[in-house]
FISELO-265500 format. One record per atom (N, C-alpha, C): residue number from 1; atom name; y, z negated, x negated. Coordinates in steps of 0.1 Angstrom, whole numbers, plus 2048, in hexadecimal, padded with zeros to 3 digits. Each point is the difference from the previous one (the first is absolute). Layout:
// FISELO-265500
- votor	bake	north	up	east
- NUM	CA	Y	Z	X
...
//
This chain:
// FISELO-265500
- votor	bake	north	up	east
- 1	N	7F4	800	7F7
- 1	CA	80C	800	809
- 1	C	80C	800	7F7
- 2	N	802	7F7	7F5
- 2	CA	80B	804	7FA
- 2	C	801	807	7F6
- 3	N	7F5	80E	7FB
- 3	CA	804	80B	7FD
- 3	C	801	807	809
- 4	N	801	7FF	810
- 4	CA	804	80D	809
- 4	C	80F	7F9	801
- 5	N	809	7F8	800
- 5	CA	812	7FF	7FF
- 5	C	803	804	7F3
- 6	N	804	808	803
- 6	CA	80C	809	7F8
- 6	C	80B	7FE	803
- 7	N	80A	80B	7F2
- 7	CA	80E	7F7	7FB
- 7	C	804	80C	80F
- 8	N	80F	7FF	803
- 8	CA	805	809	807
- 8	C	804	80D	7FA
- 9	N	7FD	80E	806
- 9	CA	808	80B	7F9
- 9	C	80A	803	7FF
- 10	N	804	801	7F1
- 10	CA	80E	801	7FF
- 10	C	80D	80D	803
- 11	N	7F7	80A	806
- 11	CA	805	80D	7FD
- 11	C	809	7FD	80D
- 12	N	7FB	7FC	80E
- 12	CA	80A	7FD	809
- 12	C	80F	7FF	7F8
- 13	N	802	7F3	7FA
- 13	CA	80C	7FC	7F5
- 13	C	805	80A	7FA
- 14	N	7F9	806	7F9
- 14	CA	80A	80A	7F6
- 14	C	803	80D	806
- 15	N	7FB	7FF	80D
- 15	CA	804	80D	80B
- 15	C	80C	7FD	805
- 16	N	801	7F2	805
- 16	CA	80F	7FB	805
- 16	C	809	801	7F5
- 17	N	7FF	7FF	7F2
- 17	CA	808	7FC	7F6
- 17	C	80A	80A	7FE
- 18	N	7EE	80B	801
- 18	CA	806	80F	7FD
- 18	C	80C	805	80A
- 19	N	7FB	7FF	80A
- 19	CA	80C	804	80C
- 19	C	80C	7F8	801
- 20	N	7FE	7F4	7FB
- 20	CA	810	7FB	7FE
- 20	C	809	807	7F6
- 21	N	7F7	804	7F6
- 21	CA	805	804	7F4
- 21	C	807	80D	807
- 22	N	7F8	808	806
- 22	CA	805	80C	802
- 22	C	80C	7FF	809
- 23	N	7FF	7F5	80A
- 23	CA	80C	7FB	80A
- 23	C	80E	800	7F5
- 24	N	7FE	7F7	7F5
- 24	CA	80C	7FE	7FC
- 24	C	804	80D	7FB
- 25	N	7F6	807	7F5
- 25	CA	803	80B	7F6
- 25	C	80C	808	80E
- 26	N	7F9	7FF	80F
- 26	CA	805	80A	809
- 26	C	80C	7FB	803
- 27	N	804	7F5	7FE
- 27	CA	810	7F7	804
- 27	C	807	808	7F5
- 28	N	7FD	7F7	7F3
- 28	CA	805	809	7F3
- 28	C	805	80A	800
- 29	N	7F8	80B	804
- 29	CA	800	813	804
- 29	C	80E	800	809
- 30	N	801	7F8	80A
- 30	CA	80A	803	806
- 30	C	80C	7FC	801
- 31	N	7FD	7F1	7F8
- 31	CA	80F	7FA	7FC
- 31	C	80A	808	7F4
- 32	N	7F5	808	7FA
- 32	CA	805	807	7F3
- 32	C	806	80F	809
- 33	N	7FC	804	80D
- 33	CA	803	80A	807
- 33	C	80B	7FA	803
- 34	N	808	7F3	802
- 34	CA	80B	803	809
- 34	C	808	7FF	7F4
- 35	N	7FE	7F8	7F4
- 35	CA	808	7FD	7F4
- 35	C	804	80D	7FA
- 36	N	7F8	807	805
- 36	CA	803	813	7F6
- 36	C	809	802	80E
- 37	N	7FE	801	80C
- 37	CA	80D	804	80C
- 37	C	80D	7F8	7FA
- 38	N	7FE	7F2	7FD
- 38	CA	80B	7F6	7FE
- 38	C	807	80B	7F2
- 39	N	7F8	803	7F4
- 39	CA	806	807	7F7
- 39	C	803	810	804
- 40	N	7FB	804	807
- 40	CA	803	80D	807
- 40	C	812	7FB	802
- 41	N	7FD	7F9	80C
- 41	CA	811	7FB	806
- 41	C	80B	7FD	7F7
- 42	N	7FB	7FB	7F6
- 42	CA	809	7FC	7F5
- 42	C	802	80D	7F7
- 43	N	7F9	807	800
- 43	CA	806	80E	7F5
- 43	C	805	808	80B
- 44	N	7FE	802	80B
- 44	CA	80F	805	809
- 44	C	80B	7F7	802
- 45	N	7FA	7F4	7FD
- 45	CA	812	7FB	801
- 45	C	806	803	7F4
- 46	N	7F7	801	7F0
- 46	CA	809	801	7F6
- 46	C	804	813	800
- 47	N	7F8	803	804
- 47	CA	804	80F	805
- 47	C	80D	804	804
- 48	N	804	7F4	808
- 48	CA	80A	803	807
- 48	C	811	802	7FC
- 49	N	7FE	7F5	7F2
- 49	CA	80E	807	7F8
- 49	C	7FE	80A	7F6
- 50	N	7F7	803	7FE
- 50	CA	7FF	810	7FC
- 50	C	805	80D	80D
- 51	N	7FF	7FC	807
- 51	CA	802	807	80D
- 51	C	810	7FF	7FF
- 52	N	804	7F1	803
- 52	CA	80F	802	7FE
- 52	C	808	7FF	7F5
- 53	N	7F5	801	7F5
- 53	CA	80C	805	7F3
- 53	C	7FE	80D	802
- 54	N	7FB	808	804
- 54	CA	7FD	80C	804
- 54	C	806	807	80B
- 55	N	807	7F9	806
- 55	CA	80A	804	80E
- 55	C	80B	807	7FB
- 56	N	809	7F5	7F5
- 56	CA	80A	809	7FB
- 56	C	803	80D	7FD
- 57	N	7F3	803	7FD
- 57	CA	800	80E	7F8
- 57	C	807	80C	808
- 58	N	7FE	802	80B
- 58	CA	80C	807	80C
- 58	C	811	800	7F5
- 59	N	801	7F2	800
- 59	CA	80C	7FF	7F8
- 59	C	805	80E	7F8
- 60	N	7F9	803	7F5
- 60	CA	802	80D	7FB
- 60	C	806	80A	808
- 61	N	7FA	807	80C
- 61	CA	806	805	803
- 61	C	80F	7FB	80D
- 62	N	7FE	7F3	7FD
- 62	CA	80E	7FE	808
- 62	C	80E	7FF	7F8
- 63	N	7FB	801	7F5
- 63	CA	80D	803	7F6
- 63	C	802	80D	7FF
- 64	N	7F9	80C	806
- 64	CA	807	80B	7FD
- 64	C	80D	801	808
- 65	N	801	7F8	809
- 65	CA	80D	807	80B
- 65	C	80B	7F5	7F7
- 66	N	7FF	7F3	7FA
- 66	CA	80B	7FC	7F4
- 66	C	805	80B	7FB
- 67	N	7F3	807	7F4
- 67	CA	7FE	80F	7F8
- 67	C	80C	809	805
- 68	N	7FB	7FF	80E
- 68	CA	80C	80E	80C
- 68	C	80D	7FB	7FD
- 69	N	7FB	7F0	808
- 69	CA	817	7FA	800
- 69	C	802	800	7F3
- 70	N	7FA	7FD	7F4
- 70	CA	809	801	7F4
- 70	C	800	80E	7FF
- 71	N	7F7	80C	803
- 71	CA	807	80E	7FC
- 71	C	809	805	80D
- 72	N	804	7F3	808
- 72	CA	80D	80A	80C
- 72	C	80B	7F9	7FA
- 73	N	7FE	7F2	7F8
- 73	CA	80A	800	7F8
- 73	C	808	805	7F5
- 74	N	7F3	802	7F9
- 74	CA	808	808	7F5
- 74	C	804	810	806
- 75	N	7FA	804	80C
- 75	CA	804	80A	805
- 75	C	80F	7FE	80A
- 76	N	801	7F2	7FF
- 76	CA	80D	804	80A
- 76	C	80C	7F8	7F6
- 77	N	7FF	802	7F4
- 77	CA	810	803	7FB
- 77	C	7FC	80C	7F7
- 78	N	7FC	80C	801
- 78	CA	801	809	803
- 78	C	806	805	808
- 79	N	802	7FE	80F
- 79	CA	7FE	804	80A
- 79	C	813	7FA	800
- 80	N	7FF	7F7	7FC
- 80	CA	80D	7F4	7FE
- 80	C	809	80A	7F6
- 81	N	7FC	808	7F4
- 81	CA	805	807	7F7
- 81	C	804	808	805
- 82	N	7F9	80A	803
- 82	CA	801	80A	80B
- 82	C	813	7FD	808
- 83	N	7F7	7F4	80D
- 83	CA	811	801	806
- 83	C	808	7FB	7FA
- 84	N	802	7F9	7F1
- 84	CA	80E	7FD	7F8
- 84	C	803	812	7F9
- 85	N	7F4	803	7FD
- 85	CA	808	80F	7F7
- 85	C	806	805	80B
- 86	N	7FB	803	810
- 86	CA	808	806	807
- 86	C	811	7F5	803
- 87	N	7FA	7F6	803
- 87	CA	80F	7FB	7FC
- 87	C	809	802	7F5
- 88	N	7FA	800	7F9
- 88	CA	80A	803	7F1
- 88	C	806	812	7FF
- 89	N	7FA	80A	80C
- 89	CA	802	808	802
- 89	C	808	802	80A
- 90	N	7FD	7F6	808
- 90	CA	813	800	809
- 90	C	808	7F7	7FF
- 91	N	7FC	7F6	7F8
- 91	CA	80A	7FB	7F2
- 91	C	80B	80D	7FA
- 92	N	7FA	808	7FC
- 92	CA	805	80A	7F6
- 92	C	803	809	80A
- 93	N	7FA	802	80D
- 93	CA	80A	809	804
- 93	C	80C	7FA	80B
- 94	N	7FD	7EE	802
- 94	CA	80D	7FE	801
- 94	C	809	803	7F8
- 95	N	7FE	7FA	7F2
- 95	CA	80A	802	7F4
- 95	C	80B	80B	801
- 96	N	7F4	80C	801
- 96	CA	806	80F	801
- 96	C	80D	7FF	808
- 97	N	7FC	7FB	80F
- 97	CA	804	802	80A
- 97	C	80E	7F6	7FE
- 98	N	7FF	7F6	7F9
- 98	CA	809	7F7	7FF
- 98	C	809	809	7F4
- 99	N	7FE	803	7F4
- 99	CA	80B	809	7F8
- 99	C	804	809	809
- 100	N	7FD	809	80B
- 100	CA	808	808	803
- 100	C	807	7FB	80B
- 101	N	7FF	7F5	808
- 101	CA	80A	7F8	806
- 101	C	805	7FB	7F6
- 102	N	801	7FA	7F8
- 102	CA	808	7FC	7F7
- 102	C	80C	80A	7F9
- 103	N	7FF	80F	801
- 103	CA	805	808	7FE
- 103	C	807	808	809
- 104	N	7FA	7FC	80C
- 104	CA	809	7FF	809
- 104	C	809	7F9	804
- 105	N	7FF	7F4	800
- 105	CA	809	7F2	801
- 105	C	806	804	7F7
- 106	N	7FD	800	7F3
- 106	CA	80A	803	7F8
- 106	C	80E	809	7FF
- 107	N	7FB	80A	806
- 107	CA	808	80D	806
- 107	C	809	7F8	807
- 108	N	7FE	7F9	80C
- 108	CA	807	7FC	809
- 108	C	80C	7F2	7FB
- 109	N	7FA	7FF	7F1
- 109	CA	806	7F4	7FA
- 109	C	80E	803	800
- 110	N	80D	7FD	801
- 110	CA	810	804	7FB
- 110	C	7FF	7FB	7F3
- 111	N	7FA	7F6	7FA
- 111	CA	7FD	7F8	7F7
- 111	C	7FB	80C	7F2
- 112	N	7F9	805	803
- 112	CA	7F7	808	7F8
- 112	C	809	80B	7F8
- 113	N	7FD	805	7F1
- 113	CA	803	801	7F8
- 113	C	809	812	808
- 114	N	7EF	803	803
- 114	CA	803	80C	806
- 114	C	809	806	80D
- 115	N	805	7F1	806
- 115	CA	805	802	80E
- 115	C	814	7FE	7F8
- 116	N	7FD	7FD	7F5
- 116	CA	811	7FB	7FE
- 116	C	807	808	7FF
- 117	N	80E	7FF	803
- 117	CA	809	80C	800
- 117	C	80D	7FB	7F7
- 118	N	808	809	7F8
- 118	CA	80A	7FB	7FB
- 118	C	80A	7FE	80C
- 119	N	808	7F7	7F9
- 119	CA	80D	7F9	807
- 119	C	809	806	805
- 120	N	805	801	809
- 120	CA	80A	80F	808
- 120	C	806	7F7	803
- 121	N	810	80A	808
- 121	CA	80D	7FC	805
- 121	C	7FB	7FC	811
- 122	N	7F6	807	801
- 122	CA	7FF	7FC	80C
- 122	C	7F5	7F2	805
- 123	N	7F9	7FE	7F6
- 123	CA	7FA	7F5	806
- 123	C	801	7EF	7F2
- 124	N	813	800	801
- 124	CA	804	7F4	7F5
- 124	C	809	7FB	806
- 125	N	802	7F5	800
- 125	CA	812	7F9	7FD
- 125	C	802	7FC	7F6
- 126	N	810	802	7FA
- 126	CA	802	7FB	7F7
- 126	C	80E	7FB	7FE
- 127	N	802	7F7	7FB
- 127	CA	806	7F5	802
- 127	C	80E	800	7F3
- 128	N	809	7FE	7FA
- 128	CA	808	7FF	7F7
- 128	C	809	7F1	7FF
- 129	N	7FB	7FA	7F4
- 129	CA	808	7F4	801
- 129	C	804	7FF	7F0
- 130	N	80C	7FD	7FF
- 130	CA	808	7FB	7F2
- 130	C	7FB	7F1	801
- 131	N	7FC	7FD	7F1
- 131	CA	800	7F4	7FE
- 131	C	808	7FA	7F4
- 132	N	800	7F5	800
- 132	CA	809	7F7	7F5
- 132	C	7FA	803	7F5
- 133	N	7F8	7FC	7FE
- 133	CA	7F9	803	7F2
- 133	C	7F2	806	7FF
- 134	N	7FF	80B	7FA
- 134	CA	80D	801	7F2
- 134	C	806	807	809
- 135	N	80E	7FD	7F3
- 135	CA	80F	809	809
- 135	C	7FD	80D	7FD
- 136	N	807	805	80D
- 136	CA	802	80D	802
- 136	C	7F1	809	805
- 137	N	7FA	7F5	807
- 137	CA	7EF	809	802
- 137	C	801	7FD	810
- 138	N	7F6	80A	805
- 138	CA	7FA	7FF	812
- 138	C	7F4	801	7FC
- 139	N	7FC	7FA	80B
- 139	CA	7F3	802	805
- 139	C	7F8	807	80B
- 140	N	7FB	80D	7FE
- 140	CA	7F6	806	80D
- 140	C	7F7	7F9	802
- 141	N	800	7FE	80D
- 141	CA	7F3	7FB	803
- 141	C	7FC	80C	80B
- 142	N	7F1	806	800
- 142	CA	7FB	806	80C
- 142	C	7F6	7FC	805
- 143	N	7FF	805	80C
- 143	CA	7F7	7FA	80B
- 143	C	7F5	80B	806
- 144	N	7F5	804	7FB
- 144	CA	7F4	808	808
- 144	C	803	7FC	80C
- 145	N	802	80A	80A
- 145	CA	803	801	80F
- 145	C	7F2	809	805
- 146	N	7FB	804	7F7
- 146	CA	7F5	80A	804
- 146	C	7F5	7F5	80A
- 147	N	7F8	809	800
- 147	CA	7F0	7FD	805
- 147	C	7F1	802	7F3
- 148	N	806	803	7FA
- 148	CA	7FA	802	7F1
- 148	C	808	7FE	7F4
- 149	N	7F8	7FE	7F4
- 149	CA	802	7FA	7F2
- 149	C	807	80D	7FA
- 150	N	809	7F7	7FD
- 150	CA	806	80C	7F9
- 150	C	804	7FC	7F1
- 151	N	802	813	7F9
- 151	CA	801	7FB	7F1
- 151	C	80D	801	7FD
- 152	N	808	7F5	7F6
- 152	CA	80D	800	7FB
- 152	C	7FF	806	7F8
- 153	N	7FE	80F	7FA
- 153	CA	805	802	7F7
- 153	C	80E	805	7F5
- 154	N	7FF	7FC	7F4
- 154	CA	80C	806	7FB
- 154	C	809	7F3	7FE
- 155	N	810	808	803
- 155	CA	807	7F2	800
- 155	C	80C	808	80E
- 156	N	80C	7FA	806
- 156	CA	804	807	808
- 156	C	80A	805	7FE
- 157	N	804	80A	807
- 157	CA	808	80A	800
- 157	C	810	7FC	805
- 158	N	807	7FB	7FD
- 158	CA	80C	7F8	801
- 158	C	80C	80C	800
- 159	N	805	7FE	80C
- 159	CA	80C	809	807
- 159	C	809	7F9	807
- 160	N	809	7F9	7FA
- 160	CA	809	7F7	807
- 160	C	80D	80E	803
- 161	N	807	7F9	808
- 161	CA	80E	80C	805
- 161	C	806	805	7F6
- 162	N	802	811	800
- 162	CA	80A	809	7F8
- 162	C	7F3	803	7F3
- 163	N	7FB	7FB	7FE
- 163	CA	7F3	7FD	7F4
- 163	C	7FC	80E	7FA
- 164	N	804	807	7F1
- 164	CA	7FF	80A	7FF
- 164	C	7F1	805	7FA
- 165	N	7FD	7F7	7FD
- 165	CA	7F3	800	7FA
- 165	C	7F7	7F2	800
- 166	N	7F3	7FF	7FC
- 166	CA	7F6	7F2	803
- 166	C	802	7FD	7F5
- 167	N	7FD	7F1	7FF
- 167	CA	805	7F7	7F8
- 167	C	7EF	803	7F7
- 168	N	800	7FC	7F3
- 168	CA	7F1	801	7F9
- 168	C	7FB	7F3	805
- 169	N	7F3	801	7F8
- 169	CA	7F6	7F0	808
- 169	C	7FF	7FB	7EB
- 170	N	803	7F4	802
- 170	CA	7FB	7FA	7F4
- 170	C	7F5	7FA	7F9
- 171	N	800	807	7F5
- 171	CA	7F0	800	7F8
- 171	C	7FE	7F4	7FF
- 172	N	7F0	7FE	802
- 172	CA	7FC	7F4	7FA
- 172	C	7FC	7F8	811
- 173	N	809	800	808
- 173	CA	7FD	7FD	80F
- 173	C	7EF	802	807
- 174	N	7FB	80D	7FC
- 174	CA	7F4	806	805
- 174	C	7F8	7F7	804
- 175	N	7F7	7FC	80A
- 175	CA	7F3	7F6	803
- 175	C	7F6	809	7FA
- 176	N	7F5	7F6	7FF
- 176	CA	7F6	803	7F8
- 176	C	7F3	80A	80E
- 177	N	80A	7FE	80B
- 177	CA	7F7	807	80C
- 177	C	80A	803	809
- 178	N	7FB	80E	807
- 178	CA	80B	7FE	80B
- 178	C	802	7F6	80C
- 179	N	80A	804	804
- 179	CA	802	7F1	808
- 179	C	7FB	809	810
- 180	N	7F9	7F8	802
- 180	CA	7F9	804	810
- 180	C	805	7F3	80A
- 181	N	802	804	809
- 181	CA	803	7F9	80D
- 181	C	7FE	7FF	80B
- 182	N	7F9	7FB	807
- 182	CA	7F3	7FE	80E
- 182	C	809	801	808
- 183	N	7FD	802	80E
- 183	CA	810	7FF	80B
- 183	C	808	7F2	803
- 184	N	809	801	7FB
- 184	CA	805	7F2	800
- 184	C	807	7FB	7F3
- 185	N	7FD	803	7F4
- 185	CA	7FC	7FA	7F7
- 185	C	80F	804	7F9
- 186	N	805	7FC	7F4
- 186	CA	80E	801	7FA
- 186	C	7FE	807	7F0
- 187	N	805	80E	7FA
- 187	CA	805	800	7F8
- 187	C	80D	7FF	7F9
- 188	N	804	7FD	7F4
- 188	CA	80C	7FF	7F9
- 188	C	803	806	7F4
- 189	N	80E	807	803
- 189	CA	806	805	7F0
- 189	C	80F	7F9	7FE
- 190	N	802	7FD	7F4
- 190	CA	80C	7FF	7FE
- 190	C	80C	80D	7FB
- 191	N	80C	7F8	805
- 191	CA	80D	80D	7F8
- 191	C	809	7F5	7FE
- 192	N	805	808	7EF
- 192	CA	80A	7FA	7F8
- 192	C	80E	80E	806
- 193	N	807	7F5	807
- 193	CA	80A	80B	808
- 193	C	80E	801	7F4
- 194	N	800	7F7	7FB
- 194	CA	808	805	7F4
- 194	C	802	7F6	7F2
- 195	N	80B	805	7F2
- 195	CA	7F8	7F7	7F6
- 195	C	808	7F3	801
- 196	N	80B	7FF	80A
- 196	CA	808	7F3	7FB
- 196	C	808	7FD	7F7
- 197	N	7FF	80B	7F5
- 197	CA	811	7F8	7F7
- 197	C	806	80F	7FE
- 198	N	7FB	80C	80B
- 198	CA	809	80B	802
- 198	C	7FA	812	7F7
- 199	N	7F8	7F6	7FB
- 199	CA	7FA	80F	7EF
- 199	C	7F9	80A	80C
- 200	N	802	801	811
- 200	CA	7F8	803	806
- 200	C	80C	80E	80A
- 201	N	80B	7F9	7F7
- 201	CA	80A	80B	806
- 201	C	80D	7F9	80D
- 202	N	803	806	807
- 202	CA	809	7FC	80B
- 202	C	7F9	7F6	80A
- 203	N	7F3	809	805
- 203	CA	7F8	7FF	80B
- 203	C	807	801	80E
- 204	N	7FA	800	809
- 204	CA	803	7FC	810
- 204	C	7FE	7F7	809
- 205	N	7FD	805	80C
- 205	CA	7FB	7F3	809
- 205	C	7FA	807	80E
- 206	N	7F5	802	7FF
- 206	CA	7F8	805	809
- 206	C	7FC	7F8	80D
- 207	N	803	807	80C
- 207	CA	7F9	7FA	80D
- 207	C	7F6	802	804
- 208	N	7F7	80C	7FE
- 208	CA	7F5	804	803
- 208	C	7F8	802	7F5
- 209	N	7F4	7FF	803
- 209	CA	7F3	801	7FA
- 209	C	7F5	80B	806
- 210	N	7F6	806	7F7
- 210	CA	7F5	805	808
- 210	C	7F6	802	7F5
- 211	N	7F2	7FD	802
- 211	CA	7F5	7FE	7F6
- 211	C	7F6	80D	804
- 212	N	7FE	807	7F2
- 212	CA	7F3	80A	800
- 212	C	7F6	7F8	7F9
- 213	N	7F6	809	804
- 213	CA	7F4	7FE	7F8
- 213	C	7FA	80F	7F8
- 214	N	7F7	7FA	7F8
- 214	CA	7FA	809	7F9
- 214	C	7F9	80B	801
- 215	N	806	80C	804
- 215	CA	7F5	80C	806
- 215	C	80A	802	80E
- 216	N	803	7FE	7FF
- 216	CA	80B	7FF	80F
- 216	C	80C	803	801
- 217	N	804	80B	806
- 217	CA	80C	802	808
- 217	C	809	7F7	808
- 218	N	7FA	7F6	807
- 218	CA	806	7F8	80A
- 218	C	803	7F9	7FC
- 219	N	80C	7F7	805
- 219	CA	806	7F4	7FE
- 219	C	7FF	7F6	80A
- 220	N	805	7F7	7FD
- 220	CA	7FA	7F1	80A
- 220	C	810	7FB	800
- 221	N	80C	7FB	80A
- 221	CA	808	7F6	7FB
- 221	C	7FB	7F3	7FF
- 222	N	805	7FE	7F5
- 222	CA	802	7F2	7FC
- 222	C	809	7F4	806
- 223	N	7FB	7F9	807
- 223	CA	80F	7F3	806
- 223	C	804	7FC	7F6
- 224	N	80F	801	801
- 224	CA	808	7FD	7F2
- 224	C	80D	7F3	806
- 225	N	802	7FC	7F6
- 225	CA	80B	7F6	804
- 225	C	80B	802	803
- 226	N	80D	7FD	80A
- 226	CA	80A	809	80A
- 226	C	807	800	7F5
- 227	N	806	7FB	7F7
- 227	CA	80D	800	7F3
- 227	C	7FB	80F	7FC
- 228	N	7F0	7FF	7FD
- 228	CA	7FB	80C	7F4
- 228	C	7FB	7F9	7F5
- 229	N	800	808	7F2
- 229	CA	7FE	7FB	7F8
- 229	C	807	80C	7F4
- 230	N	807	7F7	7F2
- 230	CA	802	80C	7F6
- 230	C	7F8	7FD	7F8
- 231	N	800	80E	7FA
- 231	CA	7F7	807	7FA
- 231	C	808	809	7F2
- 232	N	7FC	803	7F6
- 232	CA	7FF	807	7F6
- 232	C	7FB	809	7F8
- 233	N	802	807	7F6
- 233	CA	7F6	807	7F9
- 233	C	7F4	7F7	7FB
- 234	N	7FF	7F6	801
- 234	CA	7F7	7F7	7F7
- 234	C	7F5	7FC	80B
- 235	N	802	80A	80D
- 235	CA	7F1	7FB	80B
- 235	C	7F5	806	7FC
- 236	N	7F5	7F9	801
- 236	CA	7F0	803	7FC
- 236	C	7FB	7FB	808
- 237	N	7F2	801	805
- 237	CA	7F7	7FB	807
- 237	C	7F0	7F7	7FA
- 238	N	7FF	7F8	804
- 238	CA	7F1	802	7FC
- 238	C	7EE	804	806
- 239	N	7F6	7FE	7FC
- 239	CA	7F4	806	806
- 239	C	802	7F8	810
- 240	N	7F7	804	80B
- 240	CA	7FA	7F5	804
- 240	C	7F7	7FA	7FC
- 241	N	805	7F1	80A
- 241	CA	7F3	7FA	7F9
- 241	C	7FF	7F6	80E
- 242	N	7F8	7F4	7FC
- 242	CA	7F9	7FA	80E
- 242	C	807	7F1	7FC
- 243	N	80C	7FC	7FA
- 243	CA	802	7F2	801
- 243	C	810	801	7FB
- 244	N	80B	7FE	80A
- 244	CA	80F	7FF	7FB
- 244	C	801	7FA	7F1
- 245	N	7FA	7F6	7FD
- 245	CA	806	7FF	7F5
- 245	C	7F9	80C	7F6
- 246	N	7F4	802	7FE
- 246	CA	7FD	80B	7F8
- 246	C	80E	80B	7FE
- 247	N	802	804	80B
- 247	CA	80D	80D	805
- 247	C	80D	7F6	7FA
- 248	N	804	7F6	7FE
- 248	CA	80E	7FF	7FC
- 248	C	7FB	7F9	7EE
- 249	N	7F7	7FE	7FE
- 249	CA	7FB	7F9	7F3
- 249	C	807	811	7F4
//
């Protein structure tokens, strides 16, 4: 009887062992399946800034239209050049336009070199005054009555009453320019009417006066002072000029 109890068989046991084993090996299998999904997910998330350092790249071509605006800038002072040369071309043909109004106006100037006329009997007054000193001298004064500048030249033509001939003009007198006078404006000559201690002869005593000018026929009277004035061989005249004392100096 107790060689028929025997041990128990053990293969039952190592059949369970076995299948546990393979239970876990099969847990393992699939915890490592989700750990590779878990690493899957994580190399798309690091994916992901390669993706958007990779976005900018568009960028490139958004700078070509900068490319544009800096070439419509440098194309628009060109464009800017352009309308200053044409300004500078009606610049210059204002200019034009402006010299020949200016040469016009000028024309119209009384002022202007070209518009002056010499001094005539008809467009002067002139005036006759004796003064004290120096003895024995007058003073002309005349007056442009015109509408334009006129030129004094010469010295004047002195014709007091009975008067057989013009008195000479004395050297040295001459201005360094002729004397011009705008309308309005006063020239002067002096006359030494006689010499004072008689070396000039008898003389007389004249009531009237009348002044020529240079180039001219016509005479102007002169207002003279009611007595008159005497006179001798020793009367001269001098240049005009543009300041009384100049004329009696």
């Amino acid at each position: 009887m107790r060689a028929s109890a025997s041990r128990p068989d053990p293969r039952p046991r190592l059949l369970a062992a076995a299948m546990a084993a393979v239970a876990v090996a099969a847990l393992s299998l699939t915890a490592c399946g989700a750990d590779g999904k878990g690493e899957g997910v994580r190399q798309e998330g690091a994916a992901s800034p390669q993706a958007s350092s990779a976005a900018p790249q568009p960028s490139g071509p958004a700078r070509a239209p900068e490319r544009d605006a800096s070439a419509a800038k440098s194309a628009a002072p060109a464009s800017s050049t352009s309308h200053r040369a044409r300004g500078t071309e009606g610049t210059t043909g204002t200019g034009r336009k402006g010299d020949k109004d200016g040469k016009g106006s000028g024309s119209r100037d009384p002022y202007a070199p070209g518009n002056r006329v010499d001094c005539s009997a008809a467009d002067v007054e002139v005036v006759a005054t004796p003064v004290s000193r120096p003895l024995n001298h007058m003073l002309l004064t005349l007056t442009n009555k015109g509408s334009k500048m006129c030129d004094l030249k010469g010295y004047p033509v002195v014709k007091f009453e009975g008067a057989q001939s013009v008195p000479p003009v004395i050297e040295g007198t001459e201005p360094q320019a002729v004397t011009s006078l705008k309308p309005g404006e006063k020239g002067y000559a002096g006359v030494i009417l006689s010499s004072g201690e008689g070396s000039g002869g008898e003389g007389r005593t004249a009531q009237s006066l009348q002044i020529g000018f240079e180039g001219s026929d016509r005479m102007v009277d002169a207002a003279l002072q009611a007595k008159g004035v005497h006179v001798d061989n020793a009367l001269c005249v001098t240049y005009w000029v543009t300041s009384p004392g100049d004329a009696l100096s």
